[in-house]
N, C-alpha and C positions, 0 to 999 in steps of 0.2 A: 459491660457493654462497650462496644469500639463504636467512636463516632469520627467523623472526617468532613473536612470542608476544599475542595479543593477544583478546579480547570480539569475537564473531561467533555472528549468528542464522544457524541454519541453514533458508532456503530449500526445499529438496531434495533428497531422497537417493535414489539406484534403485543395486539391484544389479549388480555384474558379475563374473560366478563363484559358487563356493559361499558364502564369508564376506565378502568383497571389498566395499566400496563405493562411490561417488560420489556426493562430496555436494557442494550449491553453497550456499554462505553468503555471510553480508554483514558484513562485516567493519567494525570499530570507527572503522577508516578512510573508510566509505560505500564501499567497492569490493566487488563480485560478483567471486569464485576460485570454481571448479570444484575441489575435491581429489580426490586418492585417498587413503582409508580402508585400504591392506591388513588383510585381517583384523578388517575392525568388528564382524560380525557374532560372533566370540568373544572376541574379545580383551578382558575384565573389565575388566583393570589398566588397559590403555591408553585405554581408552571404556567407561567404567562405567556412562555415562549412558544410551550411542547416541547418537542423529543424528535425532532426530525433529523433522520441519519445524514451526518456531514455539519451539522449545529457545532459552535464550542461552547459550553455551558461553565458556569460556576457551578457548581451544587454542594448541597449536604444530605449528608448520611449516615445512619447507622445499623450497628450488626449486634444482633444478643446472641448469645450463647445459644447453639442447637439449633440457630435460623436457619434456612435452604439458602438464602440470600439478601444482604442488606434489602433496609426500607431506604427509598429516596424518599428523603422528608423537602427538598425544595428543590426548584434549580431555576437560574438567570439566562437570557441568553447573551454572549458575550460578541459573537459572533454567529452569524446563520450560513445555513449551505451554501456552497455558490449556486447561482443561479442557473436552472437547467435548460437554459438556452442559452447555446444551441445542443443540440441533439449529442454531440461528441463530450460534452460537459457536463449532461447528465450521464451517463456512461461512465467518462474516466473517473466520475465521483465515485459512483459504484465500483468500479475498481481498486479502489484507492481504499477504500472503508472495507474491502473483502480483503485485500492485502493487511489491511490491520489484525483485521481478525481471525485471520490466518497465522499471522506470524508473533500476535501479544499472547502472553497465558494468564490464567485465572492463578492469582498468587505470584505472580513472577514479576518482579518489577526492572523497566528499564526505560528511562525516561528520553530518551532517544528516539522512540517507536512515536511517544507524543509529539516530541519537536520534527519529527519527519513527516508525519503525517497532515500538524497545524501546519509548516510552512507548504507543504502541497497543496492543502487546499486553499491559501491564500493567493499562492503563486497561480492555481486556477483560476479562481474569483476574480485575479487582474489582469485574466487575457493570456495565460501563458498556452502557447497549444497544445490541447488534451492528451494526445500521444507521447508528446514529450513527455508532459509531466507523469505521466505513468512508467514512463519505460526510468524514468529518475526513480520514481519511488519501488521501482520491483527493484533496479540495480543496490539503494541501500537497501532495502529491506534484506537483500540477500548480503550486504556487507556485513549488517550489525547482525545477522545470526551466524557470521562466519561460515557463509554457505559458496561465498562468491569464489569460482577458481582461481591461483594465480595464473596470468598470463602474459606472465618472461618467458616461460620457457617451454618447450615438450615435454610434455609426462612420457613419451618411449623415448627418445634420443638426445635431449637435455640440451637440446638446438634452441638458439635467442628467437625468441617470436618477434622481435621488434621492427615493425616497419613491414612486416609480412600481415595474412590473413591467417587467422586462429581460428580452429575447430574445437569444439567445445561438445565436452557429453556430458549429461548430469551425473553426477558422483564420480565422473572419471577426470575432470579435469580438460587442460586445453593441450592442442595438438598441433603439429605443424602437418600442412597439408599430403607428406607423403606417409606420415605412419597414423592419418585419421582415421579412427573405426566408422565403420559402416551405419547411417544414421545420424553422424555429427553436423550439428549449426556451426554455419561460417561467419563470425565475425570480419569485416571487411579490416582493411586499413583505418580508415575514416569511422567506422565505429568505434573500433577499440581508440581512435584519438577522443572519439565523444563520450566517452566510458570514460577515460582518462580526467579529462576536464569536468565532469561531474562530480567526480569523486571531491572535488576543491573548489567548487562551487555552488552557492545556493540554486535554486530551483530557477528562480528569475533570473541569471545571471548564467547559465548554460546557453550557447552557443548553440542553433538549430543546426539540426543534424541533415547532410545530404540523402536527397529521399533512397540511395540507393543503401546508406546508412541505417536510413532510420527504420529501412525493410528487415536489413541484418540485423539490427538491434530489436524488432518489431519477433521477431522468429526465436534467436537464443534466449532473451533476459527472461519471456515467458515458460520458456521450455525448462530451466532451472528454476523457477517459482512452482511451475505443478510439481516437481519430481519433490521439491520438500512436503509442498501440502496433501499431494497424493492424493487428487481430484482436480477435474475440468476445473478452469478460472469461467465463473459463469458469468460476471458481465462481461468481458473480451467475448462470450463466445455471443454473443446477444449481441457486439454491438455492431452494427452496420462496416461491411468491408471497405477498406481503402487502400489505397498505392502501397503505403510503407505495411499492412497485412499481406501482402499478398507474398506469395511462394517467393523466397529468393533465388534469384537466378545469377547468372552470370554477365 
């Protein structure tokens, strides 16, 4: 029998039975476990907290031989969701915990995936603006899976991008605007500095991006986050439009 004690967000919880539940976390380790809950829904002592997606828990656990999936024998809350007001902050939570689960795997550990996702939703919880903090956590999430393009240079003509606007297409790389394929997102100037500065900076400590910026960054960072996951981002498509969503233009 494997047991474990250890700091996990929890992702996901749906019921099965009357008190019973399933919940999927991400664990301190960067690894996504599926549990079962016996009894969540009353059990006080053992889960005082619940199981509410965007929670940081302590818990424990264990797995026997031949199980479908550990039992959660307890769990603490260490920290609770941020708050879903306003309306953009329930949303970017949701996106922020669908990125998780997206990009953590069952048995794969990387502890990175936890400290990106605890300091986002802390950085939410004290005001950081939802948009931002998303478009932070799509850009690492696509670092730490080594998904993120370089962009020094042209992928056709090996021309310096620096100081120019970059086109960008999933799995093909960035482009300089005369040999961009047809369909490519334009990273401005001003985004690619705000891309820049993220990358060496925490979440609260990134610099707001100008909104023609944070349009360009609003268009590419999502565009290369579906092409990994290979399906709609369903709370982005749910959440209420704004400025920096809307088509970029010139």
């Amino acid at each position: 029998m494997r047991r474990g004690e250890e700091e996990a967000i929890v992702l996901d919880q749906r019921p099965t039975g009357e008190a019973d539940r399933v919940v999927t976390l991400l664990t301190s380790a960067g690894r996504r476990m599926v549990a079962f809950a016996p009894r969540a829904a009353r059990s006080r002592r053992r889960f005082p907290g619940g199981h509410e997606p965007g929670a940081i828990l302590a818990v424990r656990w264990r797995a026997r031989r031949g199980e479908t999936m550990p039992l959660l024998e307890e769990s603490r809350v260490i920290a609770p969701p941020p708050r879903p007001e306003p309306l953009d902050r329930y949303w970017a939570t949701a996106h922020l915990l669908e990125l998780a689960l997206g990009f953590a795997r069952e048995g794969e550990d990387d502890p990175r995936l936890f400290r990106l996702l605890r300091s986002a939703l802390a950085a939410l919880a004290e005001g950081m603006d939802p948009r931002a903090c998303c478009r932070y956590a799509e850009l690492w999430s696509l670092l730490l899976a080594g998904l993120f393009p370089d962009l020094d240079a042209c992928g056709t003509c090996g021309a310096s991008l620096a100081g120019r606007d970059v086109h960008v297409v999933p799995e093909q790389g960035a482009f300089c605007g005369e040999h961009a394929p047809a369909g490519a997102g334009r990273l401005s100037v001003d985004a690619v500095r705000w891309l820049v500065a993220a990358r060496h900076l925490p979440p609260d400590r990134v610099p707001q991006a100008p909104p023609a910026a944070a349009r360009s960054l609003a268009d590419v960072l999502p565009r290369l986050v579906r092409a990994f996951l290979g399906r709609p981002l369903r709370a982005l498509a749910s959440w209420p439009r704004a400025p920096e969503a809307d088509e970029v233009t010139e």
